[in-house]
C-alpha positions in Angstrom: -34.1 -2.4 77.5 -30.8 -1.2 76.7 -29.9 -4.5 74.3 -33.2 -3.0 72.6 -31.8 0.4 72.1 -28.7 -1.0 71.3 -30.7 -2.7 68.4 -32.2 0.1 67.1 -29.3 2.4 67.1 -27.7 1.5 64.1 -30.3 1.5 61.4 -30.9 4.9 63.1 -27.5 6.1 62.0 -27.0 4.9 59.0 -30.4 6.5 57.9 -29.2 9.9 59.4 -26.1 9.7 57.3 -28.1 8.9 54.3 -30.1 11.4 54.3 -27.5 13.8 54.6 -25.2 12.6 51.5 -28.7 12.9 49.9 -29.1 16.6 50.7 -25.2 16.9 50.0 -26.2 15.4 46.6 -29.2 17.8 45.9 -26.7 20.8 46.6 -25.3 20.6 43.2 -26.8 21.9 40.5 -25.4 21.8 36.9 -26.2 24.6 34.3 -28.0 22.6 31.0 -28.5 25.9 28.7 -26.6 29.0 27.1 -27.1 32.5 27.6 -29.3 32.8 30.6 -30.1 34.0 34.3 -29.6 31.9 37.7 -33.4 32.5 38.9 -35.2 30.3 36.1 -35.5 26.9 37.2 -35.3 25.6 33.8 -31.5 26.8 33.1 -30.7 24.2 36.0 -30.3 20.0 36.4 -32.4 19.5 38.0 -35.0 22.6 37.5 -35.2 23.8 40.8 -34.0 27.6 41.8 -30.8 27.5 43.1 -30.2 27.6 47.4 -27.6 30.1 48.0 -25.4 28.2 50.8 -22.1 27.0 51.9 -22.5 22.8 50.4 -24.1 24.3 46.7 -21.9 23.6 43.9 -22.4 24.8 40.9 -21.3 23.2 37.5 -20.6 25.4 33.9 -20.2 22.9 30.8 -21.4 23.1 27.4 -19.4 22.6 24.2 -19.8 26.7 23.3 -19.1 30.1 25.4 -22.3 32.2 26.3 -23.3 34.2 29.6 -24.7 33.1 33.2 -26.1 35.6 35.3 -26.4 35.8 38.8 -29.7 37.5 39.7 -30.7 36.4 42.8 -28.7 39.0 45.0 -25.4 38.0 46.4 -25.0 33.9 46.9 -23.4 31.7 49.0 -21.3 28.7 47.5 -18.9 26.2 48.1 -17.9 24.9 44.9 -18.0 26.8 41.6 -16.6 24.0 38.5 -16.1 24.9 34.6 -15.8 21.6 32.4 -16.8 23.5 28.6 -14.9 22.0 25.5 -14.9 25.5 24.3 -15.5 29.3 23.6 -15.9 31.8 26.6 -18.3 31.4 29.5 -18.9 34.6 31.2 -20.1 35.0 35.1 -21.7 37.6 35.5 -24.1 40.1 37.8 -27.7 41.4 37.4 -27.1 44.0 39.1 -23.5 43.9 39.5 -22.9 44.3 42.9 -24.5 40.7 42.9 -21.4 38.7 44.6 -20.5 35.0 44.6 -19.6 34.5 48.4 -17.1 31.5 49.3 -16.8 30.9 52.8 -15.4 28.3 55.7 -17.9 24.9 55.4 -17.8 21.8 56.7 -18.5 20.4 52.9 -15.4 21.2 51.7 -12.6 23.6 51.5 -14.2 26.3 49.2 -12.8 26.1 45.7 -13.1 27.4 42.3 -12.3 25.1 39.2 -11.4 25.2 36.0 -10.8 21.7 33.8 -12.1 22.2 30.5 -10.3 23.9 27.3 -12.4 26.7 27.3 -12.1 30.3 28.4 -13.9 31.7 31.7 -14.4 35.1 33.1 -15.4 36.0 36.2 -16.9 39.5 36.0 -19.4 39.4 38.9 -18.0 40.5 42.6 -16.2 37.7 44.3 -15.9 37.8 48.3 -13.6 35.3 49.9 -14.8 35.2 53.4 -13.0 31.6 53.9 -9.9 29.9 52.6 -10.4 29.1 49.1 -8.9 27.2 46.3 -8.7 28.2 42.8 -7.3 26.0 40.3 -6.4 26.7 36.6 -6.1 23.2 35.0 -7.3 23.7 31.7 -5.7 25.1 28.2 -8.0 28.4 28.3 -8.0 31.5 30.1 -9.6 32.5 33.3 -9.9 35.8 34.0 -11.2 37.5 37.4 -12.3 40.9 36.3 -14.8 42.2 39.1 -14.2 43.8 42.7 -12.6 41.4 45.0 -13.0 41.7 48.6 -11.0 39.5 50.5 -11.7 38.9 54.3 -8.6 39.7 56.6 -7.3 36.6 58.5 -7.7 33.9 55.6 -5.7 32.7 53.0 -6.4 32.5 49.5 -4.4 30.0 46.6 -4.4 30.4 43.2 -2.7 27.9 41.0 -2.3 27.7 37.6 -1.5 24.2 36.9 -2.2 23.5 33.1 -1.3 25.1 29.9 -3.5 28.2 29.9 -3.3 31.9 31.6 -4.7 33.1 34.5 -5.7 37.0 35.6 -6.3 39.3 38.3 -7.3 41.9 36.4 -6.0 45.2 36.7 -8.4 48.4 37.5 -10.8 46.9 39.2 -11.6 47.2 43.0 -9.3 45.0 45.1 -10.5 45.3 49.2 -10.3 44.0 52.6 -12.5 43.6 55.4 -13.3 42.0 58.7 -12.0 42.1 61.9 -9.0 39.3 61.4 -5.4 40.1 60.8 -3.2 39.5 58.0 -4.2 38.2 54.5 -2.2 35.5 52.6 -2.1 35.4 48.8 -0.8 32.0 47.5 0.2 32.6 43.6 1.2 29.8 41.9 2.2 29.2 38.3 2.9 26.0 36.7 3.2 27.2 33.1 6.1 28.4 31.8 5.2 30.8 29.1 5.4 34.5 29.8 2.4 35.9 30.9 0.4 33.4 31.8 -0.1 34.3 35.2 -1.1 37.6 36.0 -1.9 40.1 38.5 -3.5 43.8 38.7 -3.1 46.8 41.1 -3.5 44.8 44.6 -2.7 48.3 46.4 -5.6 48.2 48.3 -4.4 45.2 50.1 -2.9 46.1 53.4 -1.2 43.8 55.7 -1.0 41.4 52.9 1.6 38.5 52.0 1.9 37.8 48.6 3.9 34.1 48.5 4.8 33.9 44.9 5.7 29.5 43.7 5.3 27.4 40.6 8.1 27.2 38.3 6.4 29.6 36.1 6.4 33.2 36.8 3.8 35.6 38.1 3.4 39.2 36.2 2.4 42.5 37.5 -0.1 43.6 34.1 -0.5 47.2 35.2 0.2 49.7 33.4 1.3 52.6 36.0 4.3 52.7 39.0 3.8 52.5 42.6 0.4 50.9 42.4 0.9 47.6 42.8 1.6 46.4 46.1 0.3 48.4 49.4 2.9 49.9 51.9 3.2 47.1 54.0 2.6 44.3 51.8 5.2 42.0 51.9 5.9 39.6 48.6 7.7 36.7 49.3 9.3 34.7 46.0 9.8 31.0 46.7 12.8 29.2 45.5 12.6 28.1 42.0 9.8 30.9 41.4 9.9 34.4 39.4 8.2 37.4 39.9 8.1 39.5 37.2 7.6 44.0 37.8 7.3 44.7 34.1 9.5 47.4 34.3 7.3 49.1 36.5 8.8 50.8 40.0 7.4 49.7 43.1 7.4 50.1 46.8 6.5 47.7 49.4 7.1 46.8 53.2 9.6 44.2 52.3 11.2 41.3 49.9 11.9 38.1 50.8 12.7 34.7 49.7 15.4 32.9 47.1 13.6 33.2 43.7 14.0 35.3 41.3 13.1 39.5 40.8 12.3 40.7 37.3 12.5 44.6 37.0 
């Protein structure tokens, strides 16, 4: 009897492991139109509705720039990719509280990516509930401009690692929550031409570590003093990395670290 299970085990496995690639597989879905909402099946390969969840991937090409809109409440992903040759694709909201949610999954570490030449804005709410990637690889610009709510006790990396800028914006809603401790903001530039990494009033991050690397430097855009950084955030410039005030006056919990401080 047990040579018998012993048999039967194997084909048993593999066709478990099959069948979960294959619903791995199913979980991404790539965008095949321009201008358009998230809830019509057509806009998608293949035409199903999306499943909001922690394996979906979603995939933003094209060779032009128009508008996706998420309309199907807030939504659960793991991997969010934009591959366009060119022009400006534009996330949005319908309503725009609508949020894309990235959180901790056994798929794979949550990222955002961007590869292509062309230009991407982010506009809808983004909540980072697990550690999350974002990587800037391409010539264009991406651009987060909606409220970001970042949950306490993760870590967060931005990298921009190609020729092109990326942007926290400034005035819009930047927030914590959840029970955890500490936040970690990883800000990395690879692209040496000024201003092509920049960040926004993060004052309402508290209990947040800003580690500033690249060989590029990383810009406060703002316009006003005193607004950038929280009372006990604490920025920490890595060797070989600049941070840049743009001559605006600012207080913090503390400095550390052997790069460099632009006033």
């Amino acid at each position: 009897m047990s040579a018998l299970i012993h048999r039967w085990s194997r084909p048993h496995v593999f066709i478990c492991l099959t069948l979960a690639f294959a619903a791995q597989a199913q979980s991404q879905s790539v965008w095949n139109t321009t201008t358009g909402d998230w809830s019509t099946a057509a806009n998608w390969s293949p035409a199903v509705v999306l499943t909001s969840g922690g394996a979906t991937t979603l995939v933003f090409g094209g060779s032009g720039g128009y508008t996706t809109t998420n309309d199907l409440g807030d939504f659960s992903l793991n991997q969010l990719v934009f591959n366009h040759s060119a022009g400006t694709v534009t996330l949005n909201g319908s309503p725009t509280t609508n949020a894309l949610v990235f959180g901790n999954s056994s798929a794979a570490l949550p990222a955002i990516t961007l590869t292509g030449p062309g230009n991407t804005t982010i506009s809808a709410p983004v909540t980072w509930n697990g550690n999350t990637a974002v990587t800037h690889g391409g010539a264009g610009t991406l651009t987060f401009s909606g409220t970001q709510t970042y949950a306490n006790g993760t870590k967060q990396t931005f990298t921009n690692a190609g020729g092109g800028t990326l942007t926290l914006a400034d005035g819009i809603t930047y927030a914590t929550a959840g029970s955890g401790t500490g936040l970690v903001l990883n800000l990395i530039n690879h692209n040496s031409v000024a201003g092509s990494f920049n960040i926004g009033d993060v004052g309402g991050l508290g209990n947040a570590t800003f580690n500033i690397g690249g060989t590029g430097a990383v810009r406060f855009n703002g316009g006003s003093a005193n607004d950038l950084f929280a009372s006990s955030a604490v920025l920490n410039v890595l060797g070989g990395a600049t941070f840049d005030f743009n001559a605006n006056p600012e207080t913090m919990g503390a400095i550390s670290g052997s790069g460099t401080i632009r006033q």
